[in-house]
MDAnalysis code that builds the backbone (N, CA, C; Angstrom):
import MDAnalysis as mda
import numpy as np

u = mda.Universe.empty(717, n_residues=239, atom_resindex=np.repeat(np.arange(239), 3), trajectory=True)
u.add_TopologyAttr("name", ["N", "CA", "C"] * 239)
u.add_TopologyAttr("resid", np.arange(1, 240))
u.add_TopologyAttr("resname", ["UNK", "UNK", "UNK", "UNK", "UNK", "UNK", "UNK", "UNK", "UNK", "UNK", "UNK", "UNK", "UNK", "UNK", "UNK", "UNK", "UNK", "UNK", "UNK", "UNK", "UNK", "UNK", "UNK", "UNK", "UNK", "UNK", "UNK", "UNK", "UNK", "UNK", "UNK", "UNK", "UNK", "UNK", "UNK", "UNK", "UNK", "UNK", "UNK", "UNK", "UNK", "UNK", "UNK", "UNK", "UNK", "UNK", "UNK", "UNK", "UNK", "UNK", "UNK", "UNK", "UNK", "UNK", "UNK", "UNK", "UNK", "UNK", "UNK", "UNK", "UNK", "UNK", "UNK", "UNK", "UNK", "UNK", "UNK", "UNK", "UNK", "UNK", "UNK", "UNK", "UNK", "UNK", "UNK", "UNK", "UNK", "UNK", "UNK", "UNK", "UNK", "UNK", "UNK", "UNK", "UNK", "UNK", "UNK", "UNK", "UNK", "UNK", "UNK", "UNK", "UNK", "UNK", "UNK", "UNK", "UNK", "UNK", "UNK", "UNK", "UNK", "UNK", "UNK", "UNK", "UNK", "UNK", "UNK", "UNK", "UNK", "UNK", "UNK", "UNK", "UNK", "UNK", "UNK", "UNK", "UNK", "UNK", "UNK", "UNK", "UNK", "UNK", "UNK", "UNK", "UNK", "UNK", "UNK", "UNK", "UNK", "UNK", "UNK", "UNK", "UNK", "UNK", "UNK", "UNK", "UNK", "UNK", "UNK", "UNK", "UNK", "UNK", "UNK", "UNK", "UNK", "UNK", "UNK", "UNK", "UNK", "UNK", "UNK", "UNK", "UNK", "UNK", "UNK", "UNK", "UNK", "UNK", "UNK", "UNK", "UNK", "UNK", "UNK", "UNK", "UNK", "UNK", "UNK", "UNK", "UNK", "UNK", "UNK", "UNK", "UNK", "UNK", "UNK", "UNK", "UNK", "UNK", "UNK", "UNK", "UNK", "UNK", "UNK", "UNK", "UNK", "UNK", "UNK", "UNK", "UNK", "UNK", "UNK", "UNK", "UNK", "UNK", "UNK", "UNK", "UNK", "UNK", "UNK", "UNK", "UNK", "UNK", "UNK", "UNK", "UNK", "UNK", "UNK", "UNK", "UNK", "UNK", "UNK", "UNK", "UNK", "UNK", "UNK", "UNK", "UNK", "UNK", "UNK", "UNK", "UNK", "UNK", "UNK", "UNK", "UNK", "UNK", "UNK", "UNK", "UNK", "UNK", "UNK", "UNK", "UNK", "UNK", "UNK", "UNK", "UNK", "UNK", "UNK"])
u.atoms.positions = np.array([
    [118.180, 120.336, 91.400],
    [118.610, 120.564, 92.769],
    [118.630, 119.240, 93.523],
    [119.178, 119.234, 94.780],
    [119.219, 117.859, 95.842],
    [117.960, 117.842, 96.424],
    [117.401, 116.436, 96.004],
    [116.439, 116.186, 97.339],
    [116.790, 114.511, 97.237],
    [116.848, 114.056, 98.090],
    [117.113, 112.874, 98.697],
    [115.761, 112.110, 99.520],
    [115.427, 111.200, 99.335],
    [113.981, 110.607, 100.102],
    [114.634, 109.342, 101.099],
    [113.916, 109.631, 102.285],
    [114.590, 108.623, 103.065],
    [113.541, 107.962, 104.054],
    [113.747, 107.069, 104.519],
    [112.742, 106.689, 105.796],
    [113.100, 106.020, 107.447],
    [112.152, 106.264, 108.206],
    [112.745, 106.420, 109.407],
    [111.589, 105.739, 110.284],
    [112.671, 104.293, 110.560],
    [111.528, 103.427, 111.494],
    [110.686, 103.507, 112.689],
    [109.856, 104.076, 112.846],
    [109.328, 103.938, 114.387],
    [107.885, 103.501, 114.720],
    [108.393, 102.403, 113.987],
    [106.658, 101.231, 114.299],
    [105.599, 101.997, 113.788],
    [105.847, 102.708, 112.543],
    [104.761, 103.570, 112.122],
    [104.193, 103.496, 110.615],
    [104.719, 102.065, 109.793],
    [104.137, 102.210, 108.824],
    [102.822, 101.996, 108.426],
    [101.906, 102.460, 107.179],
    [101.012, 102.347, 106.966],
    [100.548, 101.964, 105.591],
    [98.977, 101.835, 104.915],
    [99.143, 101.669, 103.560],
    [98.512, 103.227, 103.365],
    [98.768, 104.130, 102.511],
    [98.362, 105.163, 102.591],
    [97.187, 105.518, 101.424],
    [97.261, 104.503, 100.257],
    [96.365, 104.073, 99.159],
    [94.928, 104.111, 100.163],
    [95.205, 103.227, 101.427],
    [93.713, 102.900, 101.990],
    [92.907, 103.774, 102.449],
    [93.697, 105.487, 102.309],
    [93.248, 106.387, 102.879],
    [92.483, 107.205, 101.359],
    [91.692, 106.821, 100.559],
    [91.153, 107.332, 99.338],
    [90.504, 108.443, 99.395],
    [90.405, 109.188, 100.109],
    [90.296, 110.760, 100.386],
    [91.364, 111.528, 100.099],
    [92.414, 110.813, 100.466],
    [93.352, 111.931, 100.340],
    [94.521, 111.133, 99.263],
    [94.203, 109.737, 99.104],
    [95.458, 109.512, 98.088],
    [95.007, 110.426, 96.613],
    [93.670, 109.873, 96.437],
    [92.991, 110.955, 95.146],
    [93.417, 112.466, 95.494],
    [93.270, 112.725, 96.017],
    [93.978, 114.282, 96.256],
    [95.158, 114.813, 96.285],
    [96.472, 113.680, 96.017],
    [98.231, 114.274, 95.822],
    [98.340, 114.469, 94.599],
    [99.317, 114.948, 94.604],
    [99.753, 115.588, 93.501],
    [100.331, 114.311, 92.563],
    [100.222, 113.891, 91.526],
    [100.143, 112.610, 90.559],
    [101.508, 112.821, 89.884],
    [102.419, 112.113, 91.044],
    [103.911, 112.034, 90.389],
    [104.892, 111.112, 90.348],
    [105.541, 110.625, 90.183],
    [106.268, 109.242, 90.479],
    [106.992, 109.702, 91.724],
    [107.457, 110.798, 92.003],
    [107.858, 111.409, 93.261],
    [106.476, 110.722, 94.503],
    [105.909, 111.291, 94.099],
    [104.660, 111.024, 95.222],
    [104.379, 109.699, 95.255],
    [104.426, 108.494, 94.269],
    [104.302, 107.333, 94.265],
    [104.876, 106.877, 95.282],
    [106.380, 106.989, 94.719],
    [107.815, 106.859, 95.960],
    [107.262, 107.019, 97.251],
    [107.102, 108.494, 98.122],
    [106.388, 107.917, 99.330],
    [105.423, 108.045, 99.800],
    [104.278, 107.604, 98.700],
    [103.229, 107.113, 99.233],
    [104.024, 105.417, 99.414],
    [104.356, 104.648, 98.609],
    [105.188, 103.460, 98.618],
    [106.016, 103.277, 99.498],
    [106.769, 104.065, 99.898],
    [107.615, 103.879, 100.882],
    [106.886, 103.867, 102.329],
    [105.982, 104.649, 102.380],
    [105.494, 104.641, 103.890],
    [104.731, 103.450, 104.251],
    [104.359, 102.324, 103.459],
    [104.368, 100.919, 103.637],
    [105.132, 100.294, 104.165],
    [106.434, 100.760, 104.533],
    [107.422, 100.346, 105.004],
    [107.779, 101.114, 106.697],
    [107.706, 102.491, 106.472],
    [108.217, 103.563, 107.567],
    [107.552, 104.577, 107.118],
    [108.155, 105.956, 108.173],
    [107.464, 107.219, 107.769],
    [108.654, 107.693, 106.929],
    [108.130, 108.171, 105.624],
    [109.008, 108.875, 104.953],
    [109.185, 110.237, 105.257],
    [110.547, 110.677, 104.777],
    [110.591, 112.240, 105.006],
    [111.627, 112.469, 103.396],
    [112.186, 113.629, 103.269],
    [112.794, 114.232, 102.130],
    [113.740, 115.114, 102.981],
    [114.854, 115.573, 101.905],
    [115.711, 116.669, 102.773],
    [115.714, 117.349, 100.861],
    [115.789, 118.787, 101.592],
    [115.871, 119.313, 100.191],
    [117.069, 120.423, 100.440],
    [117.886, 121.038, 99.488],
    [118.689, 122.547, 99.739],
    [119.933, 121.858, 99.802],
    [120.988, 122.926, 100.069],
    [122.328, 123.284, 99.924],
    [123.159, 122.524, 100.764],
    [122.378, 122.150, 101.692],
    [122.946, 122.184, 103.603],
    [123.844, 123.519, 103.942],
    [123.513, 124.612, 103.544],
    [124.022, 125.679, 104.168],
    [122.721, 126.312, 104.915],
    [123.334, 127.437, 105.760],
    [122.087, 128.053, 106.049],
    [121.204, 127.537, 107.397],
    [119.887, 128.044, 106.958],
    [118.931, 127.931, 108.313],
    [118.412, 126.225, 108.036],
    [118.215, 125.248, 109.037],
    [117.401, 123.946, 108.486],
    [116.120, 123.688, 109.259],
    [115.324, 123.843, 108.898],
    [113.603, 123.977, 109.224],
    [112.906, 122.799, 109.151],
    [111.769, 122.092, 109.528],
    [111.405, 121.077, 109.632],
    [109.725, 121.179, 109.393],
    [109.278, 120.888, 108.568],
    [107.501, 121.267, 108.341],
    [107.613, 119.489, 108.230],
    [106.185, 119.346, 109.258],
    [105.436, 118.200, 109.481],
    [103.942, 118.751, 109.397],
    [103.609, 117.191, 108.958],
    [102.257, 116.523, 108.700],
    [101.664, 115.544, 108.717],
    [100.075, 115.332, 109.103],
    [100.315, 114.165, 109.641],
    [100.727, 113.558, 111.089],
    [100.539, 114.147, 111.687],
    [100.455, 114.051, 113.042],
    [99.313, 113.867, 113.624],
    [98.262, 113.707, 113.202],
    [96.861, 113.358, 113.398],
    [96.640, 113.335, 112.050],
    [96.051, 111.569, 111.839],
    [95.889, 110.605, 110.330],
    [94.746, 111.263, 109.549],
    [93.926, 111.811, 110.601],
    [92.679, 112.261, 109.299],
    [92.499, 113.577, 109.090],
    [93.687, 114.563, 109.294],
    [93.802, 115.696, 108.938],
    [94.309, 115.885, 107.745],
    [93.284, 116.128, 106.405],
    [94.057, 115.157, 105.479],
    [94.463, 116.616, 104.261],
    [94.197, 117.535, 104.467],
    [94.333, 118.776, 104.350],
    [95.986, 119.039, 103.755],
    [96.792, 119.070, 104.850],
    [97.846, 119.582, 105.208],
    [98.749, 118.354, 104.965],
    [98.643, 116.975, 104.509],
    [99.297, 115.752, 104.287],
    [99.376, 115.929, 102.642],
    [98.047, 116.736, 101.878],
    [98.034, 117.139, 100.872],
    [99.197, 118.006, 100.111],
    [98.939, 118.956, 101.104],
    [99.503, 120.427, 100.913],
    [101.201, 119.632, 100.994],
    [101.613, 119.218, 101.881],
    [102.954, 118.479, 101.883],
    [103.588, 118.133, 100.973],
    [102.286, 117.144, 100.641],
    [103.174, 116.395, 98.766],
    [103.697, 117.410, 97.669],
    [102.660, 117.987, 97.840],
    [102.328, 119.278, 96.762],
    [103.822, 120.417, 97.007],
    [104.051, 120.375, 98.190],
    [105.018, 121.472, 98.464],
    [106.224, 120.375, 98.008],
    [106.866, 119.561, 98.049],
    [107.454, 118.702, 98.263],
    [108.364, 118.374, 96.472],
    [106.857, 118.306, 96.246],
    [106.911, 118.223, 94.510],
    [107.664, 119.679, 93.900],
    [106.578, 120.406, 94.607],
    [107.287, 122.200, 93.578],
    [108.605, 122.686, 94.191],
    [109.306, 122.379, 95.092],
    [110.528, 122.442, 95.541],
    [111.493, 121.334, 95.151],
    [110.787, 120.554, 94.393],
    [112.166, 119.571, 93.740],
    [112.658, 119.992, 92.627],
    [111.795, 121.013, 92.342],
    [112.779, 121.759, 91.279],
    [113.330, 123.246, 91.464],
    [113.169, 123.964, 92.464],
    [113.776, 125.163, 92.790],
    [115.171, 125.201, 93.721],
    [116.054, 126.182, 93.629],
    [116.586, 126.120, 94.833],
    [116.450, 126.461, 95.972],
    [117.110, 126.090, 97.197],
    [116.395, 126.022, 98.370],
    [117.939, 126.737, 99.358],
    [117.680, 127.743, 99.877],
    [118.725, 128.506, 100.188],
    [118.880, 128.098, 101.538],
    [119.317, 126.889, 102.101],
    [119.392, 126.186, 103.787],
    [118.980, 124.853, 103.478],
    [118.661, 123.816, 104.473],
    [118.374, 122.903, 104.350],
    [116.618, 122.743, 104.757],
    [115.485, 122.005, 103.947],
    [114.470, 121.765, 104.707],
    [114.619, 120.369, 104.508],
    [113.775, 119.970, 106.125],
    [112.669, 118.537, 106.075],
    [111.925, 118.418, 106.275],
    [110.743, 117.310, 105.073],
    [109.431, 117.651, 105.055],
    [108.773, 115.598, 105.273],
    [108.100, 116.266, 106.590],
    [107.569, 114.683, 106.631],
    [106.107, 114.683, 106.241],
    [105.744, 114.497, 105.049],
    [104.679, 114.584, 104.356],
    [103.310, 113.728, 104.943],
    [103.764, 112.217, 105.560],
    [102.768, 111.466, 106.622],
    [103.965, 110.692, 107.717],
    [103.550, 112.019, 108.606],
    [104.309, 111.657, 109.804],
    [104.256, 110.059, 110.519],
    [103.106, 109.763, 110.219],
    [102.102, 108.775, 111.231],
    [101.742, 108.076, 109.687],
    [102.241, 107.363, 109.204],
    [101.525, 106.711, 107.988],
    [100.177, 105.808, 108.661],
    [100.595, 105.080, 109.631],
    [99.797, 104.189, 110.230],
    [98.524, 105.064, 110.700],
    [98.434, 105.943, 111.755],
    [97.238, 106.646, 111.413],
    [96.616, 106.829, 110.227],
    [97.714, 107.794, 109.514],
    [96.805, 108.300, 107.488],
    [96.013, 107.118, 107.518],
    [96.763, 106.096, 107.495],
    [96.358, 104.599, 106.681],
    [94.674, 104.490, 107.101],
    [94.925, 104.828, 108.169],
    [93.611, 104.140, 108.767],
    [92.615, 105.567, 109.024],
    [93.048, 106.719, 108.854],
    [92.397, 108.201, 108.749],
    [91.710, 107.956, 109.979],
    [92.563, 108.411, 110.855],
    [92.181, 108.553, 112.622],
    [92.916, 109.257, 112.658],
    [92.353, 110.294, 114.363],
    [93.019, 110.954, 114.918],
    [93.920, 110.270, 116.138],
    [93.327, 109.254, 116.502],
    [93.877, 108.423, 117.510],
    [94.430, 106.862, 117.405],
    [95.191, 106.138, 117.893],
    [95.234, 104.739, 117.261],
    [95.813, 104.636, 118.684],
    [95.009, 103.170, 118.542],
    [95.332, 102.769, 120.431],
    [95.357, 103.149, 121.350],
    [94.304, 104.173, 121.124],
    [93.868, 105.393, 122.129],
    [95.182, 106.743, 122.365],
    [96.128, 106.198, 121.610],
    [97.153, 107.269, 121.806],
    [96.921, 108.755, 120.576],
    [97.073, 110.026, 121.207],
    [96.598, 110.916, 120.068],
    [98.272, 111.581, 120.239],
    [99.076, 111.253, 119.036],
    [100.574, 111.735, 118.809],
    [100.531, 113.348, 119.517],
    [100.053, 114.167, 119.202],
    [99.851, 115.816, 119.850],
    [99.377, 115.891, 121.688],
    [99.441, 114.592, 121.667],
    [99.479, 114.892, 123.662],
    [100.262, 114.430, 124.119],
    [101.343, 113.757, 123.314],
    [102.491, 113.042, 123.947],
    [104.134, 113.207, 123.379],
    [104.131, 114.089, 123.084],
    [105.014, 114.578, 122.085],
    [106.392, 114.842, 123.304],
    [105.998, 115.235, 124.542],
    [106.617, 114.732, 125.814],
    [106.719, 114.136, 126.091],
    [106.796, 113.075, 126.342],
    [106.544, 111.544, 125.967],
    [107.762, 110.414, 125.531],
    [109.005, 110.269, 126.093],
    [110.140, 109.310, 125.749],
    [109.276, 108.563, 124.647],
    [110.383, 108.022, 123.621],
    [109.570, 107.029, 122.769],
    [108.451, 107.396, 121.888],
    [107.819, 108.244, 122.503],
    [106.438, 108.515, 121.434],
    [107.079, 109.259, 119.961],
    [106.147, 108.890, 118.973],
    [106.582, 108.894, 117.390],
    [106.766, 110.762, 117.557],
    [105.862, 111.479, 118.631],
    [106.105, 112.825, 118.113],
    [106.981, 113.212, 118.973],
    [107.665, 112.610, 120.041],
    [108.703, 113.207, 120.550],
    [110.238, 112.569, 120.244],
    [109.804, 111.388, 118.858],
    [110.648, 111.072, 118.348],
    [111.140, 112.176, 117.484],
    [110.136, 112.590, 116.796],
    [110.691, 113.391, 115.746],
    [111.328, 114.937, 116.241],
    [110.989, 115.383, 117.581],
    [111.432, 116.560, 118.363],
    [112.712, 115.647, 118.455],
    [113.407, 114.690, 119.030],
    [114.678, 114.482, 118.674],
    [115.597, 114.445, 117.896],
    [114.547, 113.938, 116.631],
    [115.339, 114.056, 115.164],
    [115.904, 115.322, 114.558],
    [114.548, 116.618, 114.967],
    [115.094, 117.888, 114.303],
    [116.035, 118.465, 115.014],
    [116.169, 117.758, 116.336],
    [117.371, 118.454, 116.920],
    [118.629, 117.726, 116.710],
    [118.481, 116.382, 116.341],
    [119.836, 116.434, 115.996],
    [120.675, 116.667, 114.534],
    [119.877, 116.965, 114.239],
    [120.091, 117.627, 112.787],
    [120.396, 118.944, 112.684],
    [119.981, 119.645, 114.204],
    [120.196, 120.658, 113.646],
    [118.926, 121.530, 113.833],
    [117.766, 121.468, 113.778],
    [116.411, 122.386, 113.368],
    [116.864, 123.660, 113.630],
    [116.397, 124.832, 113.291],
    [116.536, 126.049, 114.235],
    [114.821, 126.078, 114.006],
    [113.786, 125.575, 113.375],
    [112.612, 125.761, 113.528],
    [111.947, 124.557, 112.863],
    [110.856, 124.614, 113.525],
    [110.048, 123.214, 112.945],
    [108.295, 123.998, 113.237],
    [107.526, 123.584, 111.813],
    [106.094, 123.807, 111.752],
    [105.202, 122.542, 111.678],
    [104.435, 122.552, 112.560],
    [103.582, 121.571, 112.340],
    [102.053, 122.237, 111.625],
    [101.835, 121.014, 110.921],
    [100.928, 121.251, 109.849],
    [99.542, 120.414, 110.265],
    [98.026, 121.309, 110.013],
    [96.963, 120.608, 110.601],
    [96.246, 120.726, 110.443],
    [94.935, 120.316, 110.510],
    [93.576, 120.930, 110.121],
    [92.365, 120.954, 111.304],
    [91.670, 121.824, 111.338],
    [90.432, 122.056, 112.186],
    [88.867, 121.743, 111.885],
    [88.438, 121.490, 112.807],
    [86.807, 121.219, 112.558],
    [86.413, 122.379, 112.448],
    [85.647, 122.770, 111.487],
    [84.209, 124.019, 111.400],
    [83.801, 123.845, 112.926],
    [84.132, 124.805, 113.800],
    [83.208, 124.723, 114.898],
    [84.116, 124.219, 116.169],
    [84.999, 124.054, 115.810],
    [86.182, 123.366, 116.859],
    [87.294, 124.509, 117.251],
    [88.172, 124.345, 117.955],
    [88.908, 124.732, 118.438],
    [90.756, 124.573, 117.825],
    [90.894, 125.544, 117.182],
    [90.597, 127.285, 116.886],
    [88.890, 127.111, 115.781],
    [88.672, 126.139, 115.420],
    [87.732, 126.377, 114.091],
    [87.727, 127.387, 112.966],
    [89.245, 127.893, 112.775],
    [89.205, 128.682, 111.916],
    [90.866, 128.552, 110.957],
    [91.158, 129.348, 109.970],
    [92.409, 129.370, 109.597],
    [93.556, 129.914, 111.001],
    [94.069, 129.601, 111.155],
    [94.990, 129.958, 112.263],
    [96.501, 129.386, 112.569],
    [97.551, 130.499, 113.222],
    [98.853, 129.927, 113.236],
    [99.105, 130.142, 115.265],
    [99.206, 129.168, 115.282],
    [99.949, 129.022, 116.491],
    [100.920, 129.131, 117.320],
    [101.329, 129.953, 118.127],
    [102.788, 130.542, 118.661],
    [102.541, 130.551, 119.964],
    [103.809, 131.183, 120.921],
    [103.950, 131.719, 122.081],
    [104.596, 132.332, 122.057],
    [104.848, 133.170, 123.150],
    [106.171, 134.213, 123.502],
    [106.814, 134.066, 124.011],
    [106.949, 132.746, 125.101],
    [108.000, 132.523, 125.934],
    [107.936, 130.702, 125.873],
    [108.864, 130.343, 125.822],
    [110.675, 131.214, 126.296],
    [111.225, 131.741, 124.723],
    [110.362, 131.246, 124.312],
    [110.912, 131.865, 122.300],
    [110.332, 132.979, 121.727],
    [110.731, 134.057, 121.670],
    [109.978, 134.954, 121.528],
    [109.543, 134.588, 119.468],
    [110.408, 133.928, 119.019],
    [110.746, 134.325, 117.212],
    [109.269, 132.986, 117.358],
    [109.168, 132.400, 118.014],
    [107.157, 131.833, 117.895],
    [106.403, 132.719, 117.578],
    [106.078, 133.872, 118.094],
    [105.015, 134.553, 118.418],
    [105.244, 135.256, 117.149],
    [106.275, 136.037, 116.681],
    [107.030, 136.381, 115.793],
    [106.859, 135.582, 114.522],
    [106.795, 134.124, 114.228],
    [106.498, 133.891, 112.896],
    [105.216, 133.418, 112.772],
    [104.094, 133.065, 113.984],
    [102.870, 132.877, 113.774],
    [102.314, 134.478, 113.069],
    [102.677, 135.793, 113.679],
    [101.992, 137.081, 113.119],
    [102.775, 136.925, 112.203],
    [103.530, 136.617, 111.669],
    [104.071, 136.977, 109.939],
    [103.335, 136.077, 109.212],
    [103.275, 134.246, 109.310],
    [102.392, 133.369, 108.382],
    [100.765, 133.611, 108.253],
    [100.204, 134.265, 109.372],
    [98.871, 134.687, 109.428],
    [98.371, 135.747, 108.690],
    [99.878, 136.836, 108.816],
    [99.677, 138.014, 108.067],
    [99.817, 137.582, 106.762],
    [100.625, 137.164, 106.260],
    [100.687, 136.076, 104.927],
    [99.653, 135.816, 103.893],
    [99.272, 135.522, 105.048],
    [98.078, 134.034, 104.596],
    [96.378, 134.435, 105.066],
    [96.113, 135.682, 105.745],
    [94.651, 136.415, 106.089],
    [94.499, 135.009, 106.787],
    [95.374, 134.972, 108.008],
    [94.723, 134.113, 108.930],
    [94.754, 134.508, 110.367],
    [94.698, 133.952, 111.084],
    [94.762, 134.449, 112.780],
    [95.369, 134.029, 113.122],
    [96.436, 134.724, 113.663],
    [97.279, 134.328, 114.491],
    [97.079, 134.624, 116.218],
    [97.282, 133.341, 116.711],
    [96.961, 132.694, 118.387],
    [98.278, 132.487, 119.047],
    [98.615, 133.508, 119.925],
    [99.939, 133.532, 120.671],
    [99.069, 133.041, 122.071],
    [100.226, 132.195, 122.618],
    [100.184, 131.916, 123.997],
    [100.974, 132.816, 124.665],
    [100.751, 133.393, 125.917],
    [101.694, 133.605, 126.630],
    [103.064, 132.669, 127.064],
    [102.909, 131.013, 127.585],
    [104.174, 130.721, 127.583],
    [103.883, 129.213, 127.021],
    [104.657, 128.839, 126.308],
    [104.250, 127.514, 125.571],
    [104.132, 126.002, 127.054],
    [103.647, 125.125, 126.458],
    [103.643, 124.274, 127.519],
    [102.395, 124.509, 128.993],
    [101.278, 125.575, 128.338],
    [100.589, 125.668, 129.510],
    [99.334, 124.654, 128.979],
    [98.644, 125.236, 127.620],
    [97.295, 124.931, 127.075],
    [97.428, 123.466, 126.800],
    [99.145, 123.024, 125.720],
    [98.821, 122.103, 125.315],
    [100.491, 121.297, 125.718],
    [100.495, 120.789, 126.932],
    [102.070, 120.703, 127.306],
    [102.302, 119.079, 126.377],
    [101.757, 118.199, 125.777],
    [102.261, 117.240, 125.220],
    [102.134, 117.563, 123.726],
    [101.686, 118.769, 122.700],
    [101.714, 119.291, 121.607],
    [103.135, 119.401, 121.343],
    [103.197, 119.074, 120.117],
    [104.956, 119.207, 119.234],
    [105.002, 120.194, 119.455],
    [104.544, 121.369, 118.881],
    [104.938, 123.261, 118.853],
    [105.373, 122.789, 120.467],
    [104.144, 122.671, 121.253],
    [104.996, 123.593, 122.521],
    [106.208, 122.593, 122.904],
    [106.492, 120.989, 122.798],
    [107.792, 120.660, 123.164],
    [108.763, 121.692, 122.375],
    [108.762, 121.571, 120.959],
    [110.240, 122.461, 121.006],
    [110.284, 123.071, 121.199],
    [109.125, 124.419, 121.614],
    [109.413, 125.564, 121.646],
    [109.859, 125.536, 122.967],
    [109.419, 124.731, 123.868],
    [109.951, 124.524, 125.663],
    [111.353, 123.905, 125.372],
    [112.133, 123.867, 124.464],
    [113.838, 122.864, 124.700],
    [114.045, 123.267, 123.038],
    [113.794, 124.548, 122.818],
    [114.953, 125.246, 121.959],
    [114.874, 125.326, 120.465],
    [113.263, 124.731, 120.192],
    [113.285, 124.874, 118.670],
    [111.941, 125.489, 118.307],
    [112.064, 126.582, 117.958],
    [111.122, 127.686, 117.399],
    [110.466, 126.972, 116.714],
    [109.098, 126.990, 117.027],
    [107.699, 126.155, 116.235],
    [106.302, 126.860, 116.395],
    [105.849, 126.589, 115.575],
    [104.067, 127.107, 115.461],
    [103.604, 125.801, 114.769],
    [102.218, 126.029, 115.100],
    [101.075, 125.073, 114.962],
    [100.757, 125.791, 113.471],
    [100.393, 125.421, 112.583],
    [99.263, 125.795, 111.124],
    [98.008, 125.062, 111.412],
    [97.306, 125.993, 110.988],
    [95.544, 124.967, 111.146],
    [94.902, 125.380, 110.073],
    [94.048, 124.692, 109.366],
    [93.676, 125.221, 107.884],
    [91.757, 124.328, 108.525],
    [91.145, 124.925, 108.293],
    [89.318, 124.624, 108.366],
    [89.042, 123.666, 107.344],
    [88.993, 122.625, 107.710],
    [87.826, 121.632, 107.180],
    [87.480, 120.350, 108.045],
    [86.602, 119.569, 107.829],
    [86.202, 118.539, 108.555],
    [87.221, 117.521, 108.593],
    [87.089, 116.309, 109.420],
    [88.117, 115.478, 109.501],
    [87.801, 114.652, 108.671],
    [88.948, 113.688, 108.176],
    [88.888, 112.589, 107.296],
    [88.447, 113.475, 105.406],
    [88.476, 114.733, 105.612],
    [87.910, 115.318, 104.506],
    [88.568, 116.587, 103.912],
    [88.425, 116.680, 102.862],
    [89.104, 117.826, 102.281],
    [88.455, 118.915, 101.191],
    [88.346, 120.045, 102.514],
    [87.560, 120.950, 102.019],
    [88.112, 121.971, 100.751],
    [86.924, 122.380, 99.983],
    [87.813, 123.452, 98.602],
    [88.498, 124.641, 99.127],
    [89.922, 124.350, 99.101],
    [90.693, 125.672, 99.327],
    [91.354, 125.042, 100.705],
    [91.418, 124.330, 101.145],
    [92.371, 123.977, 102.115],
    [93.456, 123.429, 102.219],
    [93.569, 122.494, 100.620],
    [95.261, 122.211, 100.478],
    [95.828, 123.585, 100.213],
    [95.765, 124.519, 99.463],
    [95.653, 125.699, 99.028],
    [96.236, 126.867, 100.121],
    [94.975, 126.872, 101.081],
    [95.913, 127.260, 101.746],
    [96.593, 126.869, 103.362],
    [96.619, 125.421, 103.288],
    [97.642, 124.991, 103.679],
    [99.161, 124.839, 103.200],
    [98.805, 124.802, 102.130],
    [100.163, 124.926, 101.091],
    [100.599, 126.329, 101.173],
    [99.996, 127.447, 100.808],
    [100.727, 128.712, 101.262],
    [101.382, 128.822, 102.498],
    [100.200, 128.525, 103.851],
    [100.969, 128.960, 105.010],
    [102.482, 128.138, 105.119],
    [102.611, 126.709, 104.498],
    [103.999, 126.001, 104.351],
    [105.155, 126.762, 103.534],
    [104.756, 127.677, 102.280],
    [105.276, 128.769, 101.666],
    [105.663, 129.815, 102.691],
    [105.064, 130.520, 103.607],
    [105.322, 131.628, 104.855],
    [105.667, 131.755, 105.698],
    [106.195, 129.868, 105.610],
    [107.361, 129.530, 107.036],
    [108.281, 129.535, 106.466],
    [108.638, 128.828, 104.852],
    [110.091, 128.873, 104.237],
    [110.146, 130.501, 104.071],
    [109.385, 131.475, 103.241],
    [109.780, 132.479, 103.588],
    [110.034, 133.691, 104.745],
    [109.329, 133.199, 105.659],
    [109.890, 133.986, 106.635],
    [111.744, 133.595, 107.113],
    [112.178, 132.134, 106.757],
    [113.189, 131.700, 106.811],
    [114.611, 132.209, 105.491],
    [113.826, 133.315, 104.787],
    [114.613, 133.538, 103.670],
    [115.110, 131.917, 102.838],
    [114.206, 131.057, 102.837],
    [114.874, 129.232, 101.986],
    [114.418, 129.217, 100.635],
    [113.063, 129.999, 99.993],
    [112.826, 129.909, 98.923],
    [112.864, 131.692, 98.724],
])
């Protein structure tokens, strides 16, 4: 099948080797070499599928030491280079290489998920990118502290102004025996969060959160971070 690897400059490269928590933890492929290698340079992404159809956008890596769901990425990334893919996806496996690199949630005091509103910022770069491509949905991918907020497996939605949010957080939760957390209207709790920019200017998104500590990767959290990334392509009919 097509997958194509590409990269996309925005003052964000990193070494991702330096992050040894989680480089030991990808999936061991010359695929994965590629961009772990490449994001020395930029943030890599992949396009996979037909270009017909629905085109969806799963990110990761949007906070460097969530290292969970940067996992689960590769891993998804890898087992879809050999299936077909009924629409188009893009998967930015380390959104923020430069964070991974350095396994922070913050760098230069800037935390990418509060500024995603934000002209210029890397996460309201990429809310531009899926729209001009096209997105009709984009998932962001993440992990939680034991004890934090949600502190648990959980999918993230709202109901307004998008109702199909609220709508695919209860389907990936139901999925996946996780909880699903609807807002009433996106843009109240967390107005510089990716989910709620697109979901406020037209692109259906939920948050994924998978439980483990930061900078760390707990047993069963690529796992099922990797499923709930499975329960967004299928709720999309793509695999």
């Amino acid at each position: 099948m097509s997958l194509r690897v590409y990269t996309v400059n925005w003052a964000s490269k990193g070494n991702i080797k330096k992050n040894t928590v989680l480089y030991k933890n990808l999936t061991k492929t010359d695929l994965t070499e590629r961009l772990v290698n490449s994001a020395s340079n930029a943030t890599p992404y992949v396009v996979l599928g037909d270009g017909k159809g629905k085109c969806v956008f799963i990110v990761a890596g949007i906070h460097g030491n969530e290292l969970s769901s940067q996992s689960a990425a590769i891993r998804l990334i890898n087992d879809l280079s050999t299936r077909t893919i009924h629409g188009t996806v893009y998967i930015f496996p380390f959104a923020a290489p430069s964070y991974t690199g350095n396994n922070t949630r913050k760098l230069g005091g800037v935390n990418l998920n509060d500024v995603a509103d934000k002209s210029g910022s890397l996460s309201n770069n990429i809310y531009n990118f899926a729209k001009k491509f096209g997105a009709s949905s984009l998932g962001d991918f993440h992990c939680t502290m034991p004890g934090g907020k949600p502190g648990r497996n959980a999918v993230f939605g709202s109901s307004k102004p998008l109702k199909e949010s609220a709508d695919l957080s209860k389907y990936i939760s139901t999925k996946t025996s996780s909880t699903s957390i609807v807002y009433n209207k996106a843009g109240v709790e967390y107005p510089g969060a990716l989910e709620d920019y697109c979901n406020l200017h037209g692109i259906v998104s939920v948050t994924c959160e998978v439980k483990t500590s930061h900078g760390t990767i707990a047993k069963g959290s690529v796992e099922k971070s990797y499923s709930m990334m499975k329960a967004f392509l299928s709720y999309y009919r793509l695999i």
